[in-house]
Every structure is written in C-alpha cells, then in structure tokens.
N, C-alpha and C positions, 0 to 999 in steps of 0.2 A: 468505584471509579476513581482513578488518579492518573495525576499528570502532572507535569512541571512543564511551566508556562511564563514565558516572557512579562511583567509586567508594570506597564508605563508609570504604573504609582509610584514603583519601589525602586525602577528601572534596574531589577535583578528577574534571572528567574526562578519563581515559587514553586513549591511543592502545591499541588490541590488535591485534597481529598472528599470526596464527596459519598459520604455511607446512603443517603438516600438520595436515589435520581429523580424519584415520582412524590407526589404530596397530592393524596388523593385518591376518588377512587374512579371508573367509569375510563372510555374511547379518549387517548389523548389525542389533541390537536394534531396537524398533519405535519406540521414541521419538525413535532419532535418523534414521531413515528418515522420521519425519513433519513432523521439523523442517525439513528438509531439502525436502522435496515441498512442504510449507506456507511457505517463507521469502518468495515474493514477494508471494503473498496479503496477509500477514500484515503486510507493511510498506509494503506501500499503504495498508490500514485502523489503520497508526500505534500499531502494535504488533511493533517490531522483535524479530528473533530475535537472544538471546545468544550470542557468540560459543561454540563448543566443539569438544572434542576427545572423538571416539568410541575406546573401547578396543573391538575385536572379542570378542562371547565365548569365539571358539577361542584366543585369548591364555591364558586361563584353563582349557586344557583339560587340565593337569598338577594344576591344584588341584581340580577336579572329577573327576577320575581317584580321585586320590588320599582325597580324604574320603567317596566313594560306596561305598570300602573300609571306612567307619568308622573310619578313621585321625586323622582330623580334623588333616588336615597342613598346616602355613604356606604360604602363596605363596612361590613361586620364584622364583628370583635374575632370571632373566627376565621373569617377571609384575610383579615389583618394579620393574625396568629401563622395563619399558613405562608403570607409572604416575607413573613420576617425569619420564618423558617428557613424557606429556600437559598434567601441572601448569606446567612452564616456561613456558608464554607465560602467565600469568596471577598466576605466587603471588609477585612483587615489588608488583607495585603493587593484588592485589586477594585479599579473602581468596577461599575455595575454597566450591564447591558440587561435593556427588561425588553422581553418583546413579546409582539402578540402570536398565539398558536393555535393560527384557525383551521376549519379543516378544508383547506384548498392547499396542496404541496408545494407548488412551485412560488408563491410570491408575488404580489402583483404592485403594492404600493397604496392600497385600500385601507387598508388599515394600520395603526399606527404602531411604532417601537421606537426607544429614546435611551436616554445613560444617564448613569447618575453618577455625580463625584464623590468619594467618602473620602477625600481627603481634607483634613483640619477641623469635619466635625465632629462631633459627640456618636456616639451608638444610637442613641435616641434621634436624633438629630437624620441620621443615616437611614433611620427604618421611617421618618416620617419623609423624607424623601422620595423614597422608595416607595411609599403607599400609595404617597399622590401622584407619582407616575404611572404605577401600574389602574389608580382611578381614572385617572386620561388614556391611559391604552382602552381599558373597557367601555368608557364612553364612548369612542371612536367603532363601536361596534351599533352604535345607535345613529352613525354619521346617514347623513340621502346616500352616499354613494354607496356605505355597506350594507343600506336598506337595499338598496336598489340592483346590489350585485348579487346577494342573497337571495333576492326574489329572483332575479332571473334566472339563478343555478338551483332554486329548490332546495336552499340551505336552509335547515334550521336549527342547526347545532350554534351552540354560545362558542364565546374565546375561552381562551385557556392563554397562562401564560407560562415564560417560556424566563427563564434566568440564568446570565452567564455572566463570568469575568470579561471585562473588554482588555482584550490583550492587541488591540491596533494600537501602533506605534505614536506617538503625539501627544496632546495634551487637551483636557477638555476644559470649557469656559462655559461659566456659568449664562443660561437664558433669563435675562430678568425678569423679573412677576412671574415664573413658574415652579413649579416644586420639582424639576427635571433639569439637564442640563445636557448640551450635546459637545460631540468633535467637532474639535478643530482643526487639527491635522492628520494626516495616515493615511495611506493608500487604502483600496477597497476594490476587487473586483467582482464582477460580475460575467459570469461565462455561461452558455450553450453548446455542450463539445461534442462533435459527432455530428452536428446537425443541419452541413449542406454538403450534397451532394458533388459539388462541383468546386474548385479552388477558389476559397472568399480571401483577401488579405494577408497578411502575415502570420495569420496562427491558421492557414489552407481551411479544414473543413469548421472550425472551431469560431463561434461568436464570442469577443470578448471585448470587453470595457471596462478599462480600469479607470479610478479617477481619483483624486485626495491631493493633498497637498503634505509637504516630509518635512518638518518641525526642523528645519538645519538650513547651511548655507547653499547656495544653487549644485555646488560641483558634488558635497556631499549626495545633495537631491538626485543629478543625474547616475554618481555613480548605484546609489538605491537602488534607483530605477529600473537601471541596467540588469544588476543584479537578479531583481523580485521578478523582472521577464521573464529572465531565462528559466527562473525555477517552473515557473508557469508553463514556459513552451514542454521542459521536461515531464511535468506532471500530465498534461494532453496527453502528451506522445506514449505514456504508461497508460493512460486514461482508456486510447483508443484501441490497445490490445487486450483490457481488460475489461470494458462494457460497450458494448456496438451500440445500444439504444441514446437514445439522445438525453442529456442529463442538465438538467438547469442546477448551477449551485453558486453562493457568494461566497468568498473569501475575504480575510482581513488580512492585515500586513505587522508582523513582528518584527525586529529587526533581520531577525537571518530565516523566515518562514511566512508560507502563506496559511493561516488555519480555519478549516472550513467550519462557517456557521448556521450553515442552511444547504439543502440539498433535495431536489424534487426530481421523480424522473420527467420527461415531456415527452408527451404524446407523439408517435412519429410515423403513423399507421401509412401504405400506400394509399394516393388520392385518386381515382380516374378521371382524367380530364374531363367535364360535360362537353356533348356533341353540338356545338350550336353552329349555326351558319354565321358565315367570317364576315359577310357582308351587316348580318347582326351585332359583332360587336364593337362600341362605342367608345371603352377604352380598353390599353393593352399594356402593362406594367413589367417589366424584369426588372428584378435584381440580382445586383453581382456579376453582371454580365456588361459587357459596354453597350453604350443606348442606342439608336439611330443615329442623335447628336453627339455628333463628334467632339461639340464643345463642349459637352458635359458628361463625360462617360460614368459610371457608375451611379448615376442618380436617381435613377426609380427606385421607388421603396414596396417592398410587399411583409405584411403583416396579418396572417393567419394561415392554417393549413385546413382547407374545406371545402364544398360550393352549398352558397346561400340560395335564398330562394326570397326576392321581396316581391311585394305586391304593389306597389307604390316608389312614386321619386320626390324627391324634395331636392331642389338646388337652391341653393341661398348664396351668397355672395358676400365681399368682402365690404360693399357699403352697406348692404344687409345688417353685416354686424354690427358696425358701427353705430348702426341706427338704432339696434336692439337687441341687446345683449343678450336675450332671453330667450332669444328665435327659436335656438336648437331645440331649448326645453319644451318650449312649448308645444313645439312639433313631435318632442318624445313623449309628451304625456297623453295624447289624442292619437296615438297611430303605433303598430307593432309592426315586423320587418318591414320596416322601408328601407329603401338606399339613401343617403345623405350624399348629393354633391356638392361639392364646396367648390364655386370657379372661383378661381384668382384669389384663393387661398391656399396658403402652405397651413396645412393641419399641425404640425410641428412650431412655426412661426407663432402661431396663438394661440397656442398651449405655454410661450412660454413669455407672452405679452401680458407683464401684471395686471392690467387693469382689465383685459378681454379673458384670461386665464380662465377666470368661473364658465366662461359662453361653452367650452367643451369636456366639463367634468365630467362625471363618468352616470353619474345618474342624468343628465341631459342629453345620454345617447345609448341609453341602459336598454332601450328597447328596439334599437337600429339593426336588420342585418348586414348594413354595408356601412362603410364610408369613403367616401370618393375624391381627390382632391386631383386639380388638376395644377398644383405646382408642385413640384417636387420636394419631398423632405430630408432634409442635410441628416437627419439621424431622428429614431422614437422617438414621438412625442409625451410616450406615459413611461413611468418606470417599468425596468425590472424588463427591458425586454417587451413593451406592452404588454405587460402579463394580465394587467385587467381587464383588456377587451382580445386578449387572445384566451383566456379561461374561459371570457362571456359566448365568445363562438362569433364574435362580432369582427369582420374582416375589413381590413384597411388596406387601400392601395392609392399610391400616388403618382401620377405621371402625365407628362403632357402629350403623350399618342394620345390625339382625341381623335375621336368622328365626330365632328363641328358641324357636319351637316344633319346626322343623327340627333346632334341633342338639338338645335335649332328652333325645333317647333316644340321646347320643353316649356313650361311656366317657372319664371323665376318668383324671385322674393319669398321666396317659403312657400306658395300655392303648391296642391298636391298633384299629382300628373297620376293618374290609372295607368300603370302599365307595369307589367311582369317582368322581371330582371334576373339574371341567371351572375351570381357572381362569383370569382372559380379563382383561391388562393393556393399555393403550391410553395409555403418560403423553402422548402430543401431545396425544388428546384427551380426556385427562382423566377418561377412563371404567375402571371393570375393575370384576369381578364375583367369584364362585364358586360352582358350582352343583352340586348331584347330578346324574350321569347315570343316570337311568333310561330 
C-alpha cells in the first residue's frame, strides 16, 4: 500500500509506504474490513482511504486473558512488539491516529480512539506514547457502557486496533497527565448519504456534520470552508450514482482534500408501518418535514429505523432528575423493553449538561426499547449520528404532539405503568409514532 499524503508535521506532502497492512492473525475488526471493502468506491467519489495498519484482536488475547481475571495487567512484551510495528511506517514524518476496531461497522462513540504527537520526541519516547494510548483504547473495552452494549448485541469478540497517520489539518496539543494527546484544529465530518427519502437541507437526501475549527485567520477559515463544501457536495453527488444503499463514513480535512477514515454500510431495509388505532397513539414525531407549529418548523427529531414492542412505561421528569441522578439507571437495571418518557425534558439538553451528563449514558438505558421526550431536540444527543442506541435497536423520538389526555392517568417519578406500547420509527421517512396496544 502507498500513498502521498498531506502532513501537518512536515506541512509537506509525504510518500507512505506500508509493506504490511495486517499484524496478526484471525477476523479483523469491522472498521478495518470496511475500509478495506469500501476503498475503490470511495476513491472514485474523491474521498480517498488513509493509509493503515490493522493490529488483529487475538494479538491482544494475553491482555484480555489477563484483565477479565480482574487483574488489570499491562500489555505484553509481544502486544508491545506488535504496536511498535504498526507505527513505523508513519510516525517519522506524521503524527499518529490510534483507534479502536471493533466488530460493529458503523461507529457509535463507545469506545475510544485518540492521537499521539511525535513531534520533538525521541523514538523511544514515541513508542511509549503509543503504548499507553493504545492501553487506554483497550481498557475502554471494559468501560459499563461497552459492557452494556456488548451484552445487548451478543458481542463477544475483543478490540482490535486500527493505526493511521493523522493527516487533518491543524495542530495537536498535548492533554496533560496522559500518555495520548488530541486535536486541536481541523475540520471533520461526518455523513449518512443516500439516506432520506425526501429533500433534508442543503446536501437534499444526504445527513451531514461537519465541525472543527481551521488553525488560520477567520477569512482564510471561511474561504476553507467554502472550499472543503463543495468538494463534499461533489463527492455525494458521485456517491449517489454509485452506491444507492445508505453508507455511514467520517472524513478528515487536508488542506486541498477530504480523506476517508471510516466507512460502514447502514442498514436501510423497507419498514411497514404497524396498524394501530389513531385514537391509540399518544405521541406523533416527523422529521424534516415542517411541524404543526408553525413557529418552530423542522424540530421533531426521529432516531431509529424499526417498531419496538415494550411492556412497560416509565416517565420521569425534569425534577425527577434533579433530585436523582440515578433514576434512569436504576430503572434500567430491574426492567427490559420499557419505554422511557422524559416530560419536560429535551433528551439532547442533558446529555449535554455536565453535571446531569452521566443520568443518560448509555448503559443507563442499555436495556430501554424506547425513549420518549416530549421537548424537542436541536440536533443528537449521542455521537456519530446516535450510532450507539441506533445499533442497540433502541428508538428515540422527540416531539411535542402529545395525547395529554392519554398519558394523564400514567404514574410519574420513575413508578412503573403495565402497559403494552407499540413504537414505530421510520428516519428515511421521517415518520415514527407510539401508541397503546389495546
């Protein structure tokens, strides 16, 4: 594998040569099987793949041994051996991107990936950086949340990692007391192409987010900006006559390029709408579409493509929270598909409220088939597109169509309500519901 590549070290761009891709033996991670299956697509519509080197997860199967004892024992002299392998073709002339390569394709934000700097230190210096990043990416595979997403998808395959040159644009700064160091500036985005049915914004069928900040003065910034759009809109628009399926992928930003670092397809199967009586349901969600309210058009959010089935309600509230941080969890550790309503919370709002942040992680609703919010969310509340509770099968809808007289006779403050819920997400088109089954 080779490639010349933009790089923010040298601020030239490098030749890369990579004689081995793989380190290892055994099913690699899913990210690097998709970069891998997605590379010629992907560089027709002018989105080339970064060069990389896959460490297998059975490389790692002495330290996963060893800490599933509670041990919590360092990487071995061989696991060590293998990641100092993989960094050689890249950490002279570029700094590092170490990420985790699990086997779920699309990205969710569960587990962790970071960068390291090799600029100004020693080789020695460089590999022990690198170690103790890639021991923090593996630990993060013992995190509640990737116990908890693991269990719920029937995963039990380890991480595997995943190493590249970071060729985003900017500069990185060190994080103090840790053996890792992140970006600071560079554009990044994140896209879903292909995947509504009906004209969403200014990239029409295509979900995109870009976000980063451009290491220069504002006009340079804007004129960037401009720029790295356009190439975007063109890449779609190659994108959409060359794969109809829906395709989740992240991008980084080079000076004159976008280059793809990640790339999953998404599921995009037709849904039948469930038949329920209209007088049944309680609430009614679109997205993309203008609301009833006219003062607030575009503001219902729907997040998954499915219909759930719970057996149970639970509404909690906003002084609920307040009062106990814990609520959601607790209610997820004693109960499996319930619906979670949230009144007079915005599920996005406190997700992004430091101190309440933990009340809705992802193992504190690991075992929810809904969640309900009846204030509207300005944009996801979990990364990556909610990839982590749209992998889980767990459906989020927000919107203020209530049936106020419907839920009326629910129990608040976290008490449980016996009753059958039918809830019906559709994000291509923009529809989802939830209803009583009687």
């Amino acid at each position: 594998m080779q490639a010349r590549l933009f790089s923010p070290k040298t601020g030239n761009k490098e030749i890369i040569v990579v004689k081995q891709d793989t380190i290892g033996s055994g099913e690699l991670g899913a990210k690097t099987r998709n970069l891998r299956k997605f590379k010629d697509l992907m560089e027709k519509c002018n989105f080339p793949i970064v060069p990389h080197v896959a460490i297998a997860p059975e490389v790692f199967a002495d330290f996963y041994k060893k800490n599933r004892c509670g041990k919590e024992a360092p990487i071995t002299r061989a696991e060590v051996d293998a990641i100092e392998e993989a960094i050689l073709p890249f950490y002279e002339k570029f700094n590092l991107a170490i990420r985790s390569d699990e086997h779920v394709a699309g990205g969710n934000g569960i587990w962790k990936s970071t960068f390291v700097s090799t600029s100004g230190g020693s080789k020695k210096d460089i590999m022990r950086m690198a170690v103790g990043a890639a021991y923090w990416i593996l630990e993060s595979d013992f995190s509640q949340d990737a116990v908890a997403f693991k269990q719920r998808l029937g995963i039990e395959k380890n991480l595997g990692l995943l190493i590249m040159p970071e060729v985003r644009d900017g500069h990185i700064k060190e994080k103090t007391g840790k053996p890792y160091e992140f970006i600071r500036h560079g554009y990044r985005a994140s896209i879903i192409s292909n995947f509504y049915k009906y004209p969403k914004g200014e990239y029409g069928r295509n979900k995109v987010e870009i976000f980063g900040k451009y290491a220069g003065d504002e006009r340079e910034k804007l004129k960037h900006s401009t720029r790295m759009r356009g190439k975007i809109e063109k890449g779609l628009y190659l994108l959409q006559h060359e794969e109809k399926n829906p395709l989740y992928f992240e991008l980084v930003a080079s000076p004159r390029e976008w280059n793809c670092v990640q790339v999953a397809k998404v599921p995009g199967e037709e849904i039948e709408r469930p038949r329920v009586k209209e007088e049944n349901i309680f609430v009614y969600a679109i997205d993309g579409q203008e609301s009833q309210d006219k003062a607030q058009p575009y503001s219902q959010r729907i997040s998954g493509n499915g219909v759930a089935g719970a057996e149970s309600i639970f509404v909690i509230t906003s002084d609920d929270i307040f009062m106990d941080e814990e609520i959601a969890g607790k209610i997820n550790k004693k109960n499996r598909n319930y619906a979670l309503i949230l009144e007079g919370i915005g599920f996005t709002s406190m997700r992004i409220v430091h101190r309440l942040k933990k009340a809705f992680e992802f193992h504190n609703i690991s075992n929810a088939a809904a969640i309900i919010s009846n204030v509207n969310c300005g944009r996801e509340p979990y990364s990556h597109f909610n990839g982590a509770v749209r992998d889980a099968g767990i459906i989020l809808l927000a919107s203020e169509n209530y049936n106020k007289e419907l839920l009326s006779s629910l129990k608040r403050g976290g008490e449980e309500n016996r009753a059958k819920v039918v809830v019906y997400a559709n994000e291509r088109e923009g529809e989802g519901f939830a209803a009583f089954e009687k």
